[in-house]
C-alpha positions as CSV (number, residue, x, y, z in Angstrom):
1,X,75.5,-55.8,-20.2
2,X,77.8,-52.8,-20.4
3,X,80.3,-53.0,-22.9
4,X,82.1,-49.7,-23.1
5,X,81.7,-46.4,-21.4
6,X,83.6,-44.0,-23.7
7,X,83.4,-45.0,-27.4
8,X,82.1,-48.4,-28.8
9,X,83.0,-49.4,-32.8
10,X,79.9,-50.1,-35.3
11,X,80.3,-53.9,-35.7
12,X,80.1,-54.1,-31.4
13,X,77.1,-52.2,-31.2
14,X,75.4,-54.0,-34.0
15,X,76.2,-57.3,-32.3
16,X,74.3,-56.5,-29.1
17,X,70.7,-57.8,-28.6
18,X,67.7,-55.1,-29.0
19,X,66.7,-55.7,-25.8
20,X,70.1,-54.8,-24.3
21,X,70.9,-51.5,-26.2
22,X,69.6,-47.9,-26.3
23,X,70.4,-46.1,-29.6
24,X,70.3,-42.2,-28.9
25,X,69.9,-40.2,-32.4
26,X,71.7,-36.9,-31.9
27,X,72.5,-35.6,-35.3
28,X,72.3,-31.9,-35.1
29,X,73.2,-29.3,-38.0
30,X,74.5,-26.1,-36.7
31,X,73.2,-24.1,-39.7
32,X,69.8,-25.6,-40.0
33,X,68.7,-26.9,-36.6
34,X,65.6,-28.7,-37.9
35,X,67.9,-31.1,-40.0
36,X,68.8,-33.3,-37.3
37,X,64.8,-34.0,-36.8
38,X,64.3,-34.9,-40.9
39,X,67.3,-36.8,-40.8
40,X,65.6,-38.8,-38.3
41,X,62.4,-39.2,-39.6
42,X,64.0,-40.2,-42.9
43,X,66.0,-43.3,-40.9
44,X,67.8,-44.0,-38.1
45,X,69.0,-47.0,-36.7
46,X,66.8,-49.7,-35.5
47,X,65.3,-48.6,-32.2
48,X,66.7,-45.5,-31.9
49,X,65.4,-42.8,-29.7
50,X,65.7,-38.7,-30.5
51,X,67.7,-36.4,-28.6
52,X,68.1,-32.6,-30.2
53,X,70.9,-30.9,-29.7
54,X,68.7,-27.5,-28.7
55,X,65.6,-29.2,-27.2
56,X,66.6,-32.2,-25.1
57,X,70.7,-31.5,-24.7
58,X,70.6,-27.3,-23.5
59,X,68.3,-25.1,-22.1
60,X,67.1,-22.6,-24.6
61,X,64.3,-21.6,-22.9
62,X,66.1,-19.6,-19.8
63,X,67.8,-16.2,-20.7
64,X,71.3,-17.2,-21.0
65,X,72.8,-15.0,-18.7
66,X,76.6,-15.7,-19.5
67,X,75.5,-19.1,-20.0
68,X,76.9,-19.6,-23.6
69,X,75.2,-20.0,-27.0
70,X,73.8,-23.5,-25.8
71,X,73.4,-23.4,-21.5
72,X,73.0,-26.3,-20.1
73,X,69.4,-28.1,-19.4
74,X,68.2,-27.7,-15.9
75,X,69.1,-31.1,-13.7
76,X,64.9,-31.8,-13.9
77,X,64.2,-31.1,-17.3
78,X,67.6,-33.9,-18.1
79,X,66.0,-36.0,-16.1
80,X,62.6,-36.0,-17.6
81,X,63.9,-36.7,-21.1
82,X,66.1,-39.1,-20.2
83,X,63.0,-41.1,-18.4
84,X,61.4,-40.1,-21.3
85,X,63.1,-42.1,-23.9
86,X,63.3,-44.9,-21.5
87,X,67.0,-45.0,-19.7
88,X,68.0,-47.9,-18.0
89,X,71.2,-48.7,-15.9
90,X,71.3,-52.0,-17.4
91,X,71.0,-50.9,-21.0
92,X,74.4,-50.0,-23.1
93,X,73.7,-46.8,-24.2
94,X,75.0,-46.0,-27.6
95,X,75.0,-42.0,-28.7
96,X,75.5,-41.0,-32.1
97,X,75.9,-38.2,-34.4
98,X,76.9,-37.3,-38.0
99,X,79.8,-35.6,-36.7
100,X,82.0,-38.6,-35.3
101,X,80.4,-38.1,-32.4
102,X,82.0,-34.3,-32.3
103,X,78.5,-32.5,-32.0
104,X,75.6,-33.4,-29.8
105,X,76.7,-37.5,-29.4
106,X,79.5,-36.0,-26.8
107,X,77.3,-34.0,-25.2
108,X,74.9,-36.5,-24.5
109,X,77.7,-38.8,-22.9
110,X,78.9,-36.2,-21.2
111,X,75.9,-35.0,-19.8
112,X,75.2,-38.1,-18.9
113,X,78.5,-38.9,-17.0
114,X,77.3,-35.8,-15.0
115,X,74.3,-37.0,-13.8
116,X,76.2,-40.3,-12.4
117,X,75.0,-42.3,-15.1
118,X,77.9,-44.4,-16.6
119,X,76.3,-46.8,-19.1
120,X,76.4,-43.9,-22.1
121,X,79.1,-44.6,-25.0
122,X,79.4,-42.8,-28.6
123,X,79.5,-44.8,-31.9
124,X,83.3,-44.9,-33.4
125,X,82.0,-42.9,-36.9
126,X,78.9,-42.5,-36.1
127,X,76.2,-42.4,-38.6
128,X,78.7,-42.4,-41.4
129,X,80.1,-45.4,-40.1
130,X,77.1,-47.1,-39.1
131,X,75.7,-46.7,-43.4
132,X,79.1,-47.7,-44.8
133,X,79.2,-50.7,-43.5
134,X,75.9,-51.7,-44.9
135,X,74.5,-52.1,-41.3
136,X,69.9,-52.1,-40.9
137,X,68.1,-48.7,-40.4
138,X,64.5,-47.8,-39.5
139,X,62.6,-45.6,-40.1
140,X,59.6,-46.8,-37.3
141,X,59.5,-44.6,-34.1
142,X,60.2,-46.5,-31.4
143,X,57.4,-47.0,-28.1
144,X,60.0,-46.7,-25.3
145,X,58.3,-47.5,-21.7
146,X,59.3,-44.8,-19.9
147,X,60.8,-44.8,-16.5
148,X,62.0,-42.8,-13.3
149,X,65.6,-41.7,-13.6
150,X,67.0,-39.5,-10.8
151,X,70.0,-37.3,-11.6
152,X,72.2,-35.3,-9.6
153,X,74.6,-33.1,-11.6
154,X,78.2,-33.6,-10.4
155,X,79.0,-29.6,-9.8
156,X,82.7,-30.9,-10.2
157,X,82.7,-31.4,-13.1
158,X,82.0,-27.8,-14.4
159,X,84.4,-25.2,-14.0
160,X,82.6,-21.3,-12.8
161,X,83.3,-18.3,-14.9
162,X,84.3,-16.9,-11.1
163,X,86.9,-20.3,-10.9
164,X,88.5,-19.7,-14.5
165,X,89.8,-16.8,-14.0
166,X,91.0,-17.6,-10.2
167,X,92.8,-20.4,-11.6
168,X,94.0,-19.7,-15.0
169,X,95.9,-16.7,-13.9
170,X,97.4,-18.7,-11.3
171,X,98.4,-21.5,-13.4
172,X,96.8,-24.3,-11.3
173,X,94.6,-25.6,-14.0
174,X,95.2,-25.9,-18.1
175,X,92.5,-24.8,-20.1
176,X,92.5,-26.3,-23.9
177,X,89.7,-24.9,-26.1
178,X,88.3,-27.1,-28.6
179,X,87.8,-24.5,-31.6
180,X,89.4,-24.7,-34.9
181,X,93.2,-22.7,-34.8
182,X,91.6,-19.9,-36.9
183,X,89.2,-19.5,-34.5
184,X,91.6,-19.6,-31.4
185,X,93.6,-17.0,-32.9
186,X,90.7,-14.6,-33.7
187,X,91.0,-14.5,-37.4
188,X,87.6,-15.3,-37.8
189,X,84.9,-15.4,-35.8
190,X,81.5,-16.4,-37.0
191,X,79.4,-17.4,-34.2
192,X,80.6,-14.7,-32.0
193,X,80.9,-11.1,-31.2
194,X,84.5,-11.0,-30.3
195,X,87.0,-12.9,-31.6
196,X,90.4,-14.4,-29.6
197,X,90.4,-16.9,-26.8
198,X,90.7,-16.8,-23.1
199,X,94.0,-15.4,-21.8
200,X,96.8,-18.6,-21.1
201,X,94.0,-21.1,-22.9
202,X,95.6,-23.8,-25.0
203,X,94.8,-24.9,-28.8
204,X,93.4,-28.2,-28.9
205,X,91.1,-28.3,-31.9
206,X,88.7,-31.7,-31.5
207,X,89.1,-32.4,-34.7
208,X,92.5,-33.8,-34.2
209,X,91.2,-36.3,-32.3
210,X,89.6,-38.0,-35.7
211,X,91.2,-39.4,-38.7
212,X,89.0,-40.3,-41.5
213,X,85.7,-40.1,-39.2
214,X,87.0,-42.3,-36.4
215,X,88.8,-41.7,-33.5
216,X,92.3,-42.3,-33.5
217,X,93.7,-45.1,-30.9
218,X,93.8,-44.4,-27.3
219,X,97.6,-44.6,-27.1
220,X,97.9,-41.8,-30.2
221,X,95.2,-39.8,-28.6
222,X,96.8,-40.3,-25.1
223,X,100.5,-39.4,-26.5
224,X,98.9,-36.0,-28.1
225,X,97.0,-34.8,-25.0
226,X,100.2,-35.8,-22.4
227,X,102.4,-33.4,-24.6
228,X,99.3,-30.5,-24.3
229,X,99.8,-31.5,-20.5
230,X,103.5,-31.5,-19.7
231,X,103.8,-32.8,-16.1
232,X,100.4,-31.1,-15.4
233,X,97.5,-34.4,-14.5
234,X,94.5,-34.5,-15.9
235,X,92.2,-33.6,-13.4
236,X,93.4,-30.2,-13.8
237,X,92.2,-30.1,-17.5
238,X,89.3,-27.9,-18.2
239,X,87.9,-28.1,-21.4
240,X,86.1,-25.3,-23.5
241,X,84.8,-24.1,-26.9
242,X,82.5,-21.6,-28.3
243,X,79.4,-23.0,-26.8
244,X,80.4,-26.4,-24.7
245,X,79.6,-29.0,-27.3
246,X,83.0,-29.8,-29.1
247,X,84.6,-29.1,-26.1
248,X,83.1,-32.5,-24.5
249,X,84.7,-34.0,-27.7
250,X,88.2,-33.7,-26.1
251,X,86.8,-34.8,-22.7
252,X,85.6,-37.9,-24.1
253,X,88.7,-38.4,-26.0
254,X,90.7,-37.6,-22.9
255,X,88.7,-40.4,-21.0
256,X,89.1,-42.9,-23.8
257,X,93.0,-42.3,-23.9
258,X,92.8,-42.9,-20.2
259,X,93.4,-39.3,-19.0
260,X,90.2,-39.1,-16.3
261,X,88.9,-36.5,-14.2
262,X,89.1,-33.1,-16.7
263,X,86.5,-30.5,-16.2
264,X,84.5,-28.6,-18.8
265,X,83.7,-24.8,-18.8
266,X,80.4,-25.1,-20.2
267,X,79.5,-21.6,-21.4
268,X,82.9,-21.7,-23.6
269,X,84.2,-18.3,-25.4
270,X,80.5,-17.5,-25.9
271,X,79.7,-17.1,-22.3
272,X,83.1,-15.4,-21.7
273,X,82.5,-12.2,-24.2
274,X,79.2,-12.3,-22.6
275,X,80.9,-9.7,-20.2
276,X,83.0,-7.5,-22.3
277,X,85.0,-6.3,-19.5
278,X,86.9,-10.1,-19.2
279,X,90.3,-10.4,-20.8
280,X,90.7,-11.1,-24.3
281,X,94.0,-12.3,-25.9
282,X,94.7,-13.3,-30.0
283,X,97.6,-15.0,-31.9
């Protein structure tokens, strides 16, 4: 029975049946992309399934093409892992990371909310949370049975390169990017070959919507995001970051505060230097 769609606390998720819950492992390290894997192997928790961050969650494969650092998977190859590892509508789908769900855990429940697939929540402190409170790992592999899931990618709920700079310059939507402030500003940059942020973007760095490892409570979260916002709703939100991982952070965060309907520019500041002709502003 489904239980949450946005963001589901340790104690809940270790009080559902086996049978009625699919753990999705998605820890992924940024600086050593085969650490998620080992971590994995090492232990997970019970019944847990693998989803990598470069393999399963983007497609790495294609040229890029002003795509980002990590494009999106193709709507087929989604749908084959997700029948893969044994997605059912009438599982509660739990996601986690190491990250507090900041990394590749909101990217799978995002992804998933994209192919019209609503069962998907991420663990409240994720991993951390999960060991601290003393709660069973495994390291056995799972057998999942696998199934047929069909998929449609919602197109709106991705925001064009072509539509971004339509709308930002008009001021019809508001565009918060996810990255840390020194980032933003383009003091450093070390991911990217420019440094600055997209012309009229916003600061919204996803790590304010944490404290200690857990997300903060919907009503802070949903105070914070209404000041970003003004009288602006927020179905004209449109997140991004430097690749579109964190930025599905706020999204999630958004949805969990009970602001619905924001969009995300998925190939993030990466994709937008892509074209070195596109605007650039810093400060």
């Amino acid at each position: 029975m489904l239980i949450s769609h946005t963001v589901i606390d340790a104690a809940s998720a270790a009080n559902l049946r086996p049978a009625d819950v699919l753990f999705v492992d998605c820890r992924f390290d940024l600086a050593d992309a085969g650490k998620g894997d080992r971590d994995y192997a090492l232990s997970h928790l019970p019944g847990a399934v693998r989803a990598d961050l470069d393999r399963d969650l983007s497609d790495m494969l294609t040229p890029p093409n002003g795509r980002g650092r990590h494009p999106l998977p193709q709507r087929a190859a989604f749908e084959a892992f997700l029948s893969r590892i044994g997605f059912r509508p009438d599982l509660q789908v739990i996601a986690y990371d190491a990250a507090g769900g900041a990394l590749a855990a909101a990217r799978f429940w995002w992804l998933a909310r994209l192919a019209g697939l609503d069962n998907v929540a991420v663990l409240d402190g994720g991993w951390a949370a999960w060991s601290a409170a003393g709660l069973p790992v495994s390291d056995e592999v799972p057998l999942r049975t696998p199934t047929a899931v069909r998929a449609c990618f919602d197109t709106d709920g991705t925001v064009t390169t072509d539509i971004l700079l339509q709308e930002v310059g008009a001021h019809r939507i508001v565009l918060l990017d996810a990255r840390a402030p020194e980032r933003y500003r383009g003091e450093v940059e070390p991911l990217d070959p420019v440094a600055g942020h997209v012309p009229g973007a916003r600061n919204r760095p996803f790590s304010d919507n944490l404290k200690d490892g857990f997300f903060r409570s919907p009503e802070a979260l949903r105070r914070d995001f209404t000041a970003l916002l003004g009288t602006q709703p927020a179905d004209t939100v449109v997140h991004m970051c430097g690749s579109g991982v964190t930025a599905t952070h706020n999204l999630l965060a958004m949805e969990y505060a009970g602001l619905c309907g924001s969009r995300l520019y998925a190939p993030s500041w990466s994709g937008w230097v892509s074209d070195r002709a596109r605007p650039v502003a810093t400060g």
